[in-house]
N, C-alpha and C positions, 0 to 999 in steps of 0.2 A: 504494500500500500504506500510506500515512500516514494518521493520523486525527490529531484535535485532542485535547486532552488535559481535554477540557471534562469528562468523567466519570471522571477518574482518580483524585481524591480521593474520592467515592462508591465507587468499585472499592475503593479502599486500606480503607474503612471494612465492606466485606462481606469482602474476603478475608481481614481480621483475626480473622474469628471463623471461618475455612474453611482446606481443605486444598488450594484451588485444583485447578479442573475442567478445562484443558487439555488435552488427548489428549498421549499419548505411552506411554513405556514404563515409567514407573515402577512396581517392582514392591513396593516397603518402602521408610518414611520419607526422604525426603532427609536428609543432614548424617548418617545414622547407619552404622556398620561393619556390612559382613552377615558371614555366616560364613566370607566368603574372605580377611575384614581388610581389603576393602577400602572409601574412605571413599566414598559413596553422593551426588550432588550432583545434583543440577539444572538443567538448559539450558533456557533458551528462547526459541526461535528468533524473528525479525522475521517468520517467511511460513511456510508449511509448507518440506519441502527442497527445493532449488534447486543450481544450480550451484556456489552463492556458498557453501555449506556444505559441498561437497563433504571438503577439510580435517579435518572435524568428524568424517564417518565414518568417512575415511580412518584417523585417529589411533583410533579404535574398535576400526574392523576388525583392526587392527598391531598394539595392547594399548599406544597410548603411555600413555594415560590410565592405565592397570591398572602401569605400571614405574613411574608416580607414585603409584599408592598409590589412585588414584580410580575411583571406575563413573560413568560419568557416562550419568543419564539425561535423553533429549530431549523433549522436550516443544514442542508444538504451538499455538501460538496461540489462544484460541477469541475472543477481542477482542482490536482490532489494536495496544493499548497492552496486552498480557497480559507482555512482557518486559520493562516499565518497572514496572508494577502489582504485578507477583507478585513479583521482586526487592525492591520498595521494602519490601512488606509481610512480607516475610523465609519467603517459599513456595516461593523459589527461589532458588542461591546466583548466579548468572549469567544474565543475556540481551543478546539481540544488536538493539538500537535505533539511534536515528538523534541523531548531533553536536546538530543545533540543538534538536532536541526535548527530548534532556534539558538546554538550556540554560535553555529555556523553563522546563520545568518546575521546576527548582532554583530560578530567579531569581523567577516567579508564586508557585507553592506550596510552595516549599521540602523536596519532593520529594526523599528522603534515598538519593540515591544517585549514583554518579560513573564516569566512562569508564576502563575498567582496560587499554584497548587500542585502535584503532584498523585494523579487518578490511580497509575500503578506505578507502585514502589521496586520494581524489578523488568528485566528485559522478557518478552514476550517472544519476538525475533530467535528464529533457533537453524542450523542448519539442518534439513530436514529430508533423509533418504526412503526409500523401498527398504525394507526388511534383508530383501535378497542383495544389495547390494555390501552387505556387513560393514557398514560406517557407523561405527558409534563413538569417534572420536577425528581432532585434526591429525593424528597420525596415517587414518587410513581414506584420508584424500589423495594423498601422494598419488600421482598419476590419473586420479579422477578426471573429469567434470566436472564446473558447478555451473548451476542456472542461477542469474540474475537479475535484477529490473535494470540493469547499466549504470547502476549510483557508485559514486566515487566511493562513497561511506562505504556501502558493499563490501569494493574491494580491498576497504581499509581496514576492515573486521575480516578478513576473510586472511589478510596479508599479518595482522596481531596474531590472529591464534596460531597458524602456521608457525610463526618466529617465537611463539613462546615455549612449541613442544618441538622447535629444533629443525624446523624446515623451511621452507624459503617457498613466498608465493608463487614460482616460476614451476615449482612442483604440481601445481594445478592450474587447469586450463578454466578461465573465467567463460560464460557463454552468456551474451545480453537475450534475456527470451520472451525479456517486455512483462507483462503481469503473469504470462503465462507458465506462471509456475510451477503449478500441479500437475499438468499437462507433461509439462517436460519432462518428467519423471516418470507418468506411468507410460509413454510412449517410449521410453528410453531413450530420446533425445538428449539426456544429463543422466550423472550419477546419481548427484546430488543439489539442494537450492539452499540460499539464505535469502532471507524476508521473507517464507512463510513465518505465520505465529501458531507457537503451541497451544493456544486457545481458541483457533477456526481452524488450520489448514487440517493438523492434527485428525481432529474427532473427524471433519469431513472427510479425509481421506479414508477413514476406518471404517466409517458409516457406507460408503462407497465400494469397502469390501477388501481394501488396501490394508496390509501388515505395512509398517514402520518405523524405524528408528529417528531419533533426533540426539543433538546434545547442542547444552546451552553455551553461550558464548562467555560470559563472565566466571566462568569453570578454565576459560586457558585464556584468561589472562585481559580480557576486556574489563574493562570498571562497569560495576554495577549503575546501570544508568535506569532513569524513570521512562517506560514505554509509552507513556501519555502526561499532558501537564496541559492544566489549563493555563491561556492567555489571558492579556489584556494588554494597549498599549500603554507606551507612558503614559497620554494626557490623559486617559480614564484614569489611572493608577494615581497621579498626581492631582486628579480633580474629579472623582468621582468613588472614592475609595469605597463608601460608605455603601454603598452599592452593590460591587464586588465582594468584600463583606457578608453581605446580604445572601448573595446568591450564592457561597461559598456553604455556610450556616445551612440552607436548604437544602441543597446538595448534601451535603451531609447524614442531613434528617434522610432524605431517602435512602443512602447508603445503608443506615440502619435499617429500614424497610427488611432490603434485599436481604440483608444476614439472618434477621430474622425469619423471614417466609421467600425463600428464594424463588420458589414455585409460582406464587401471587405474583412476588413483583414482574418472573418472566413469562406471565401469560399479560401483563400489563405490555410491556416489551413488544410482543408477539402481537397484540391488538396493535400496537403501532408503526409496524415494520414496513418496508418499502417494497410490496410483493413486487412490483414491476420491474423497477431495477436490480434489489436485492432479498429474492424472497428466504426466508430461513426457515430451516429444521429444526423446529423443539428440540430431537434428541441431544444435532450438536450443540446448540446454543444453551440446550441445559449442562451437556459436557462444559463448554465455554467457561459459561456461570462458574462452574463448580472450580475450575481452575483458577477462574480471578479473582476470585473472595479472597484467599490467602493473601493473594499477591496485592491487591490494592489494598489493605491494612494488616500489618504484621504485628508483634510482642513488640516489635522496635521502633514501629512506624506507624500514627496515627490516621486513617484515612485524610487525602487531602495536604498531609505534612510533606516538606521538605526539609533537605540538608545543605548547607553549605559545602560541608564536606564531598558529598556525591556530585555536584555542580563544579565543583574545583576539580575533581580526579577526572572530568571525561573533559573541561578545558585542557588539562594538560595531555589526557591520552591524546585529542584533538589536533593539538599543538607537535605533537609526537609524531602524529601520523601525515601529517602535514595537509590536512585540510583546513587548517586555517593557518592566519600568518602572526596573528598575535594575539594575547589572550583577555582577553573581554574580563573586567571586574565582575564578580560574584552581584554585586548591585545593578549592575544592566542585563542580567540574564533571570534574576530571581526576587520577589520579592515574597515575606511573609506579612500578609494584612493582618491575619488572626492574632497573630503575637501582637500586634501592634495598639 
C-alpha cells in the first residue's frame, strides 16, 4: 500500500487551488459548524476500510466524536499519499500514514506536517513467501527473488536485513511488480515480497487456500517503527490543538469498544466497508482484528502513544540508509497533544 512521495509536492501544488476529490462522505465544508453545532472535520484514511479502522467507526457509530463536539467525515484515498497531500495542503484536518514516510518527507521536502499519534505500535510490513519456497529468514533469500511496489524504502529494508545477517543486497534480485503482490507469488513470478502486511495479505492468502511463511523485519535489524500514525499539519497543530485533542480522546473511546467486543465493533466495520472498490471477508478481517489489538496497544505502549525514542532510531536508520540527507528534529516529525 506504500508509494514514494516523488509526486507529493506536484499534488500539494494542484490541491492548493482545489477542494480535494477523495471519495467519502462529506457533505459541507470541513472545519465549518452545520446546524447541529457541531465542528465538521476531515479523515483520511491510508487504504479504503479495513480492520485497522475499525475504532474509527466504532467511535461514529457510539456519537464519541459528536460528545466532542465533532462530525467527522471519512474520506477515501484516490492517490496513495492522499492522507499526507490533502492534510499538508490544509483539505483535510487528519490522516492516517506511515512513521518513516512522513520522516522522509519532512526531512527531503519539508512537508509541513507531524505525527499526533501513533495507531500501531509495531511494523505490520513483513517479507512474505509460499510455504514451498522455505524462507523463513534473510539468510534464505540469497539467490531468491523478491517482488516489490518499486519504493526506495523497499529496497532499503530489504538491503538492512541482508547486511545485518551477513549478506549483501546484490545476493537478491529486486523485481518492481506494482501492487501486484500476491499474485506474484502464487504464479511464481517471485520467490518472495515485502509490503505485504501480516494483518490482510497473510489471513487472505490462507483463506485462498495458500500455506505461508513470513518473518518480521525489526527481528534482523530494522528499528521498530509505528505502521500507522495519525497527522495533522503544523497550523492545525499550532492553532487548532484543542481539537485534535478532541478527536484523539474519541478515538480512543472507540478503541476501547473494539477490545472489549471485537465482534460488535467488526460487524460495525463491515456495515461500512467499501464493497465496490474494497469488499472484505469477515473471516480475514476478523483474523486482521485479532492480530492488531496487541499490536496497536501493548504493556509498554498506551493506545494512540508515542516515543521519542522510536522517532529518533528510524531518523537515524533513515539517515543510515540514505534516504534522506539530514535529520529532521524529533519536534517536526512528532508531537504529543495529550501530554500537553
Amino acid at each position: 500500500m506504500k508509494k514514494t512521495l516523488a509526486l507529493l509536492l506536484a499534488a500539494l501544488m494542484l490541491l492548493s487551488g482545489c477542494s480535494g476529490g477523495s471519495a467519502g462522505d462529506t457533505d459541507s465544508a470541513s472545519g465549518e459548524a452545520g446546524d447541529d453545532g457541531l465542528r465538521e472535520i476531515s479523515v483520511v484514511l491510508d487504504w479504503y476500510p479495513n480492520a485497522l479502522h475499525t475504532f474509527i467507526y466504532d467511535a461514529i457509530a457510539k456519537g464519541y466524536y459528536e460528545e466532542e463536539g465533532l462530525k467527522v467525515n471519512v474520506q477515501f484515498p484516490s492517490n496513495a499519499n492522499d492522507a499526507m497531500s490533502l492534510v499538508a495542503a490544509g483539505q483535510a484536518e487528519i490522516g492516517l500514514y506511515y512513521q518513516q514516510d512522513v520522516i522522509i518527507a519532512r526531512a527531503n521536502q519539508d512537508v509541513p506536517v507531524k505525527s499526533i499519534g501513533a495507531v500501531v505500535q509495531g511494523p505490520l510490513n513483513i517479507v512474505l513467501s509460499l510455504a514451498e519456497k522455505d524462507i523463513t529468514s534473510p539468510e534464505d533469500l540469497v539467490g531468491k527473488t523478491i517482488g516489490y511496489a518499486g519504493t526506495e524504502l523497499s529496497e532499503a529494508l530489504i538491503r538492512s536485513i541482508m547486511a545485518y545477517v551477513g549478506a549483501d543486497s546484490s545476493d537478491v534480485e529486486m523485481i518492481d511488480v506494482g501492487f501486484d503482490l500476491m499474485s506474484s507469488m502464487t504464479t511464481g513470478n517471485v520467490d518472495a515480497t515485502i509490503g505485504c502486511l501480516v494483518n490482510h495479505e497473510v489471513p487472505q492468502m490462507e483463506e485462498e487456500g495458500f500455506d505461508v511463511n513470513w518473518f518480521e523485519l525489526d527481528d534482523y535489524g530494522v528499528p521498530t517503527y509505528y505502521e500507522g500514525v495519525f497527522l495533522a499539519s503544523d497550523d492545525t497543530i499550532e492553532n487548532d490543538a484543542d481539537m485534535l485533542r478532541a478527536f484523539l480522546r474519541a478515538s480512543a473511546k472507540g478503541f476501547e469498544d473494539v477490545k472489549a467486543d471485537p465482534a460488535a465493533a467488526l460487524r460495525t466495520l463491515l456495515d461500512n466497508q467499501n464493497e465496490e472498490n474494497f469488499p472484505l471477508s469477515e473471516t480475514v478481517e476478523t483474523e486482521s482484528l485479532n492480530t492488531l489489538l496487541p499490536m496497536m496497544e501493548t504493556s509498554d505502549a498506551a493506545f494512540l502513544s508515542q516515543s521519542e525514542a522510536c522517532w529518533q532510531e528510524n531518523i537515524d536508520w533513515l539517515l543510515d540508509q540514505g534516504l534522506i540527507d539530514q535529520a529532521p528534529a524529533i519536534s517536526d516529525v512528532m508531537v504529543d497533544l495529550l501530554a500537553e
